[in-house]
N, C-alpha and C positions, 0 to 999 in steps of 0.2 A: 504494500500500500504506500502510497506516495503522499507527501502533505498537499496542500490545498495552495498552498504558495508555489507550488514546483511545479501545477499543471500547467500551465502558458508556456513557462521557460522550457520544457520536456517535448511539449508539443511542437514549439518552434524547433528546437533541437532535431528534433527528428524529423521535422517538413525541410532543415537545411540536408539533414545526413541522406536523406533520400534525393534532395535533386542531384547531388556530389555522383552518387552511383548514379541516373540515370544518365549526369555530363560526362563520367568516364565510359560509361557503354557508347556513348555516340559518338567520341571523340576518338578514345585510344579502339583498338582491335584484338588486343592481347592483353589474354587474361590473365596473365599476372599480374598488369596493371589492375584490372577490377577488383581481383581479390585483395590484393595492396589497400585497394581505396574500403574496398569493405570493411575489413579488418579494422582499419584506422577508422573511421566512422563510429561502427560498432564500437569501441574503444572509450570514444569522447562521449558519444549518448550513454554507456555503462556508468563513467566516472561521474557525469552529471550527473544521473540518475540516482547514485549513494546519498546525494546531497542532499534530496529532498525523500529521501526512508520516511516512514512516520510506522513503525512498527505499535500495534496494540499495548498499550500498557493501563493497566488495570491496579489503583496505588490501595493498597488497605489504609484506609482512613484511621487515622492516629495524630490527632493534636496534642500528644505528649512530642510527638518526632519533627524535625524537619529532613524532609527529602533533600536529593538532589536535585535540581530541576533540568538537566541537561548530561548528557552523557561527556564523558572524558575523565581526564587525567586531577586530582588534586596537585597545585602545582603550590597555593600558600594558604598557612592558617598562624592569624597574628594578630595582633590588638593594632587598631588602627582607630583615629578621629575621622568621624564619618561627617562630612562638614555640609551637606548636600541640604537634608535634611534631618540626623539626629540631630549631629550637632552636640553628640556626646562621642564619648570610646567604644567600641562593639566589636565582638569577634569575627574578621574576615577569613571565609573559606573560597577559594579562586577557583573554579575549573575551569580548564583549557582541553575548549577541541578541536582538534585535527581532520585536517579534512576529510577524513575515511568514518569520522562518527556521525553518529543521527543529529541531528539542529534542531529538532525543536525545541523549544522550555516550555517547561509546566512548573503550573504552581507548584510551592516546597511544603506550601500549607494551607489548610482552609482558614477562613477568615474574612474579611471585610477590606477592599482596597481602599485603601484613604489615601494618596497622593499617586499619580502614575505619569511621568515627564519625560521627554524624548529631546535631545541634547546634540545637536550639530556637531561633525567636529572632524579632527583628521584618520588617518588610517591607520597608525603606524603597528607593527606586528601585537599579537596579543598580548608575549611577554615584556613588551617593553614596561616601564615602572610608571612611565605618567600615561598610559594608554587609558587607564580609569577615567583621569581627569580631563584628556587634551581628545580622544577617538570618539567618533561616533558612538551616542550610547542609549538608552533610558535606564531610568530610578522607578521600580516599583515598590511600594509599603505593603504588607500585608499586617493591618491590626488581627489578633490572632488571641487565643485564649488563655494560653500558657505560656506565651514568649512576650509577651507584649505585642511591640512591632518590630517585622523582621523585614527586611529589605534586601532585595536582590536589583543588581544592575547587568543586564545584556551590554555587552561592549562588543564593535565590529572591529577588524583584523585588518590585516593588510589585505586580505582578499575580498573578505567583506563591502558590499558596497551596498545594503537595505537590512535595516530592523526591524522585523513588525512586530508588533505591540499590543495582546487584545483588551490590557489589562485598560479599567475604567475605575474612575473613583466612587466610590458609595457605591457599588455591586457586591455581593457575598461570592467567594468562586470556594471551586472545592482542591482540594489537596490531590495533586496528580496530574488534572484537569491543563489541558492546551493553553498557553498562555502568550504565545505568541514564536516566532521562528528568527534565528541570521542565518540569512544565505548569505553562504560559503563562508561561516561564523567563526566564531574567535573562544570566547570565555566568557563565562557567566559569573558575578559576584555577587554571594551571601552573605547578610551583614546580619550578627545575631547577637541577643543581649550576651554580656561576659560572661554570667552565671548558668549556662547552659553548657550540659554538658556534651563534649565534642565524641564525637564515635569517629572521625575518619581521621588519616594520618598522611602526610606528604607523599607524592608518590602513586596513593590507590587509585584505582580505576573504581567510574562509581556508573551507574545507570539513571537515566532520568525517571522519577517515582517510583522506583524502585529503591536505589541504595540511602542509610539511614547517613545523615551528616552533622546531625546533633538532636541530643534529647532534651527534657526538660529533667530538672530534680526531683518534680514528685512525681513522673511515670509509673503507673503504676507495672 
């Protein structure tokens, strides 16, 4: 299954990979060349095609937990000033993905959106350090039961060039639930009160609504 953001691009894709073999059948007479152009065709619409996965995921609802909301790699987890809107200290958790994983985000938690803002800006790779502050991005809040408010920000990549964004203020969304897509995406960042306690560690590979990325302290 494909996301909803990748059908136009997929479609175009493959209305270009199709004229390419009908211009090498008319043009060249040897099929090597054809299969050549298949091959390579085939190839680019494949690689596209990873990009917009939207694999089934079904999150067990638990406002003790926050998810991850994006597949990939944890690359930082550190006490930083979140100046956007806390405007306090909050535990940041970074994942970074790569262009072979799924893009979409989902919510990390149910709750109530009370702030959701989309942020102009440049491209530069996802690791860079002021990529949070200076790239392409949005700031989502989720008021929440057990954590307070948790904030996650999508930030686009050097390859990155569109965020979408579903998330709306004053709406209840559920824990798991589509929250919006980067094509050809970068890293997502979790912002969670200090007092929560962290379950993932530098390094791990996590799943979006799936893998656990912090609990609360009275979980039962």
């Amino acid at each position: 299954m494909f996301h909803k953001e990748g059908h136009k691009i997929l479609i175009f894709t493959l209305f270009i990979c199709i004229a390419l073999n009908l211009a090498a059948s008319l043009i060249f007479q040897n099929l090597i060349i054809h299969y050549i152009v298949l091959s390579v065709t085939l190839i680019i619409f494949f690689l596209i095609a990873q990009f917009f996965r939207n694999p089934t995921r079904v999150a067990k609802q638990n406002n003790h937990q926050i998810l991850s909301p994006v597949d990939g790699k944890v690359v930082a987890i550190e006490e930083v000033l979140e100046t956007e809107y806390a405007q306090k200290s909050m535990r940041l958790i970074s994942v970074f993905m790569s262009p072979i994983n799924v893009h979409v985000t989902r919510y990390p938690i149910g709750g109530e959106v009370v702030y959701s803002k989309y942020h102009k800006g440049k491209y530069l790779v996802a690791w860079h350090p002021k990529s949070s502050e200076l790239n392409e991005r949005t700031t989502v809040v989720i008021k929440t039961e057990n954590f307070g408010e948790v904030l996650y920000r999508q930030i686009a990549g050097a390859l990155a060039r569109r965020i979408v964004n579903y998330a709306t203020p004053n709406t209840k969304i559920e824990q798991g639930s589509d929250s919006g897509f980067i094509k050809f995406g970068s890293r997502v960042d979790v912002y969670i009160p200090l007092d929560a306690e962290i379950n993932v560690e530098i390094g791990d590979l996590v799943k979006g609504a799936v893998s656990i990325l912090a609990k609360s302290h009275n979980n039962d």
